[in-house]
Residue, then its C-alpha position, 0 to 999 in steps of 0.5 A: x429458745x422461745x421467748x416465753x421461756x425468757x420472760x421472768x416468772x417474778x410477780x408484778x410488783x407495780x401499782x396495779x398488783x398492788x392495788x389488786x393485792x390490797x382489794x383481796x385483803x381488804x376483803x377478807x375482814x380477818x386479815x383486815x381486822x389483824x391488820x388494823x388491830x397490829x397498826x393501832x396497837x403499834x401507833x399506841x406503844x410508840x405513842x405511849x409517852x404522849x398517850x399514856x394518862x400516868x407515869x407506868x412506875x407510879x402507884x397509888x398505894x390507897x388504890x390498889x387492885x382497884x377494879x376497871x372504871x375507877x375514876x381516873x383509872x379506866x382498866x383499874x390498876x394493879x397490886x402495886x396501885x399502878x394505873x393497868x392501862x398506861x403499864x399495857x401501853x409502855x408494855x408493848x414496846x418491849x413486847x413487840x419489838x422483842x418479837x418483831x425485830x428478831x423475827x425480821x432478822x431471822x427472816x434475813x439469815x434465812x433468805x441467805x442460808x436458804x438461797x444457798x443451801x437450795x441453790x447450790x449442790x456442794x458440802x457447803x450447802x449441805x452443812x448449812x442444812x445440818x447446821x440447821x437441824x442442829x438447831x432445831x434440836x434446842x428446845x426454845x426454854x432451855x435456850x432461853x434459860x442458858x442465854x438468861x444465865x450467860x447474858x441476863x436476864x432482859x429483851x437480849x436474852x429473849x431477842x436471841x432466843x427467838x432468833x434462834x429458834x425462828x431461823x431454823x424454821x423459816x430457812x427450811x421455808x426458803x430452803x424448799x422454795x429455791x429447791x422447787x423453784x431452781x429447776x424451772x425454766x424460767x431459770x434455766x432459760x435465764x441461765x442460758x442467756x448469760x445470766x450470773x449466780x447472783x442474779x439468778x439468786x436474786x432477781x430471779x428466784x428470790x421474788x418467788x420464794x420471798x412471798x412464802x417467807x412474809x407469810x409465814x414469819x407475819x404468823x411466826x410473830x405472833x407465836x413468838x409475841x406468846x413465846x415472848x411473854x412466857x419468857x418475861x412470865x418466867x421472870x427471864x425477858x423484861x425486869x421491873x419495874x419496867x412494864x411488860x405484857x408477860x411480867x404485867x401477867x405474872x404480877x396479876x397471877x398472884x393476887x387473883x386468890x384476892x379476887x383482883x382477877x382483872x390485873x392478870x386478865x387485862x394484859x393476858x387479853x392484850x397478849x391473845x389479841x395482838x397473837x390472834x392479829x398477826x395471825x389473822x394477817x399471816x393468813x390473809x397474805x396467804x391467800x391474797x399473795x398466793x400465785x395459784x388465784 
């Protein structure tokens, strides 16, 4: 057997190709501007504590719906007279952590039924795949109802109900990488020269499959940020009077007929910016990671 056909096909991962990563991105200003926009907002909801001008539950009855630029108040505040700008930065905690931790372990119970389900060829791997397209038959809102009623209405409730309606998704990702990738002769060749299933599974086709995975669960966060806000719009993810960008929505929604448009305007912007971030990203690392440039 050729040595060519021993050498790995994993990407290189040292600090050149790391550097030749970070040139392709930074040169598509999309995925940079994406990239920027998630570091700032994620460094502004940790820091909200400290940042934040007003304690986000305390109201100034006298100022209610007050518009942007109110002394003091630079976004206005609410029908409530909370300040808008401190309740959008303790907003993105629930917010971002309620999508970006589930979507990371859907990301990691993918890998491990992926893997499986496409690298070997039994009944187990088969009832890994049928227990996935079970999966995809739940619409995502009736879960979240069921899980609400059973659980609660609050971040678990929405935590798993992303977690089950992004794994689905994403296993299929992986599932027809390791697919595409199990016959190559890279492996084969890897195979033949005493190498184990675990090693064949993990350093092998692993680097080659995981790429498609961060690419596709960066943009899947984004839609599940929506998703999200939807659940806590529909009264069943956040509770006040904790702040949330989606119940910060539904709070505005029913004092626009009072021309007070900027309470539900402001935290809906917040909400389109930070999806439109992740997805400008998501597809940046498309292209910048993408083995066939």
């Amino acid at each position: 057997m050729s040595a060519a056909l021993l050498e790995r096909s994993a990407p290189d991962v040292g600090s050149g190709a790391w550097r030749r990563v970070w040139r392709r991105l930074a040169a598509n200003r999309l995925a940079l501007a994406g990239l920027v926009i998630i570091l700032l907002v994620l460094a502004a909801s940790a820091a909200a504590p400290w940042i934040a001008p007003f304690d986000p539950n305390a109201a100034t009855p006298m100022l209610r719906n007050a518009v942007p630029g109110t002394e003091g108040h630079l976004l206005g505040l609410d029908a409530q007279g909370r300040d808008i700008l401190s309740r959008v930065l303790w907003g993105g905690r629930p917010a971002l952590l309620s999508s970006i931790i589930p979507v990371a372990v859907s990301v990691l119970l993918a890998l491990a039924a992926g893997l499986l389900a496409g690298y070997f060829r039994n009944r187990w791997s088969a009832l890994i795949m049928r227990v996935i397209d079970v999966l995809f038959a739940f619409p995502m809102v009736l879960l979240a109802i069921g899980l609400a009623t059973a659980l609660g209405p609050g971040a678990w409730a929405v935590g798993l109900t992303i977690v089950f309606s992004a794994t689905p998704y994403l296993t299929r990702v992986v599932y027809a990488g390791v697919r595409a990738e199990r016959e190559k002769d890279y492996v084969e060749a890897a195979r033949a020269s005493g190498a184990t299933t675990v090693d064949l599974l993990l350093r092998e086709i692993l680097p080659n499959v995981v790429t498609a995975v961060a690419v596709y669960g960066t943009t899947l966060v984004g839609g599940m940020i929506v998703f999200q806000a939807g659940l806590s719009f529909l009264g069943l993810g956040t509770q006040p009077p904790h702040a949330d960008w989606g119940r910060m929505v539904a709070e505005g929604a029913q004092v626009l007929v009072l021309g007070a448009a900027h309470v539900a305007t402001i935290p809906a912007l917040v909400i389109v910016v930070v999806a439109l971030a992740f997805n400008w990203l998501g597809n940046g690392l498309r292209d910048v990671l993408d083995p066939r440039d």
